[in-house]
C-alpha positions as CSV (number, residue, x, y, z in Angstrom):
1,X,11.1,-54.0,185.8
2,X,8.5,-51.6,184.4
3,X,11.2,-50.2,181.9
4,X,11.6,-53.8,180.8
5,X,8.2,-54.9,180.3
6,X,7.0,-51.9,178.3
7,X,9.3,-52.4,175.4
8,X,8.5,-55.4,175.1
9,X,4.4,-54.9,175.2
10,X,4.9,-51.8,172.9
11,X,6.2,-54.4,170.2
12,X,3.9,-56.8,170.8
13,X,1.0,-54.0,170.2
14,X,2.7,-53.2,167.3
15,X,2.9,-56.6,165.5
16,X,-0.5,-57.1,166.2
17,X,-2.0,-53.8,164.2
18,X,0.8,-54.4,161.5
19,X,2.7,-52.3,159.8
20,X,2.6,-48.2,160.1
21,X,1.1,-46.9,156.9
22,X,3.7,-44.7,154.5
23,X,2.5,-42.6,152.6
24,X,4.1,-40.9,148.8
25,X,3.4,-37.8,147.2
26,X,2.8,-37.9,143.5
27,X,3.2,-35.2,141.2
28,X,1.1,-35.4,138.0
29,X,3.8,-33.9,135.4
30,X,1.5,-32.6,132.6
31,X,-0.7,-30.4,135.2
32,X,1.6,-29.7,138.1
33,X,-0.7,-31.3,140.6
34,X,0.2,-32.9,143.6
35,X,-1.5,-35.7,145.7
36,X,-0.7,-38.4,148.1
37,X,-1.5,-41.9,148.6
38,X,-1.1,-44.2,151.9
39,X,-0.3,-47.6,152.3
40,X,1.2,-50.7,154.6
41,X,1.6,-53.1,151.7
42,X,5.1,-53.8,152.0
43,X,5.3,-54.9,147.9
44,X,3.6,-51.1,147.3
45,X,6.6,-49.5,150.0
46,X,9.1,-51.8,148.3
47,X,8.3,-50.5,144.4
48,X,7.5,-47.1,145.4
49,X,11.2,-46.6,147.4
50,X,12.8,-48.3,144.3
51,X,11.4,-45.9,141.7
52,X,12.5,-42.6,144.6
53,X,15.9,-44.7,143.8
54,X,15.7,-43.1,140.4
55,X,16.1,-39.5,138.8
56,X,12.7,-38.0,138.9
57,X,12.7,-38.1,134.6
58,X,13.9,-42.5,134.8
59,X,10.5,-43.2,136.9
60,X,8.3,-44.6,134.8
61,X,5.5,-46.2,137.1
62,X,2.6,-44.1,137.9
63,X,-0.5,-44.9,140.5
64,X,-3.2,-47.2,139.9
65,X,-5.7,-47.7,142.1
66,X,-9.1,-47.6,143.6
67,X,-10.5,-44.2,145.2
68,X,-12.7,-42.9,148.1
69,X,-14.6,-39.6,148.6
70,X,-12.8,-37.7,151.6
71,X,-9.4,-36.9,151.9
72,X,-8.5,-39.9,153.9
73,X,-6.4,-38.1,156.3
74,X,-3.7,-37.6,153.5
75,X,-4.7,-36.4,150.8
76,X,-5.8,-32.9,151.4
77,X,-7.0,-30.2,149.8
78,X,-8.3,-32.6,148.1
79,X,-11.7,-34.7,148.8
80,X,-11.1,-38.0,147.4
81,X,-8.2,-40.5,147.9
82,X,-6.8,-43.8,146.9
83,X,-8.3,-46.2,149.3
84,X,-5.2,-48.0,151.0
85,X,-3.8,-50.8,150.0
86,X,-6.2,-51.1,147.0
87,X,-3.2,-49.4,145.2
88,X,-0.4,-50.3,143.5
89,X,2.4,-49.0,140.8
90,X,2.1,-49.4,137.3
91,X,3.5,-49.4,133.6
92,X,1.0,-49.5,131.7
93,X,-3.2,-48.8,132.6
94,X,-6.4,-48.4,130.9
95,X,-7.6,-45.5,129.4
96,X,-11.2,-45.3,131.4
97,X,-8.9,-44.6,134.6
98,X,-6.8,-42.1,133.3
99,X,-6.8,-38.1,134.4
100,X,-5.5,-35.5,136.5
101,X,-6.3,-34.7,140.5
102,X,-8.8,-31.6,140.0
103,X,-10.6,-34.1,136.8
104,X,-11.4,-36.0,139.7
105,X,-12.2,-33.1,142.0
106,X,-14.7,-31.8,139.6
107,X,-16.1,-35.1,138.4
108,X,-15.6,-37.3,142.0
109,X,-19.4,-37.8,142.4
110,X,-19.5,-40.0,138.8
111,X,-16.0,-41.0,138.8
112,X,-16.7,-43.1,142.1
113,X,-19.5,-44.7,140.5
114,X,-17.4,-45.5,137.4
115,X,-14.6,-46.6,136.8
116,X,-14.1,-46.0,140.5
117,X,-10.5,-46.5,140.1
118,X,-7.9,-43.8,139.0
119,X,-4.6,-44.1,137.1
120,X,-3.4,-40.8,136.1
121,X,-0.6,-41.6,133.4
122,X,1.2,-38.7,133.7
123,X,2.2,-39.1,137.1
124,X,4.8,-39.8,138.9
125,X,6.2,-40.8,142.7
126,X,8.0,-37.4,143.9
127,X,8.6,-38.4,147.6
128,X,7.6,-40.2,150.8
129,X,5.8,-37.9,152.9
130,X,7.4,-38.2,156.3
């Protein structure tokens, strides 16, 4: 009866704290730069699993997104992140946002205070991170 009840609680416990984060590695193409980003937004999964539907060169979307100091659990070695589910896939972004991973490493201290957000351009969704 034990076997039966624990199923059962375990899904219960799991509907209650949502969805399990996933989390994608991005590759910023012009500076070879990896980084990854976490997220339970189902619409973020959803866009970011269609573009890894794609050859690498017909993704077009790159990250936009607000950003944290500390790695986040994820995004090591570096010490900022994209704050979860304050992201999201884009065509197009402003210019203020726009950069590369160790920009933001060198700069994090004034790029939190503005713009506080980060869109690097010239990246791109490489994988999920499993």
């Amino acid at each position: 009866m034990l076997m039966a009840l624990l199923p059962a609680s375990c899904a219960s416990a799991e509907m209650a704290d949502g969805p399990s984060p996933v989390a994608f590695e991005f590759v910023h193409n012009s500076h070879n730069e990896r980084f990854v980003a976490a997220t339970d937004d189902p619409a973020v999964i959803a866009a970011a699993r269609a573009q890894l539907q794609l050859p690498f060169d017909q993704r077009t979307m790159h990250i936009n997104g607000a950003i944290e100091a500390g790695d986040g659990g994820v995004n090591a070695p570096w010490s900022w992140h994209f704050t979860p589910d304050a992201w999201n896939l884009a065509e197009m972004s402003m210019e203020v946002c726009d950069g590369w991973p160790s920009y933001i490493e060198e700069h994090l201290d004034e790029w939190l205070k503005s713009p506080g957000s980060f869109c690097p351009w010239g990246s791109r969704i490489e994988s999920e991170v499993k």
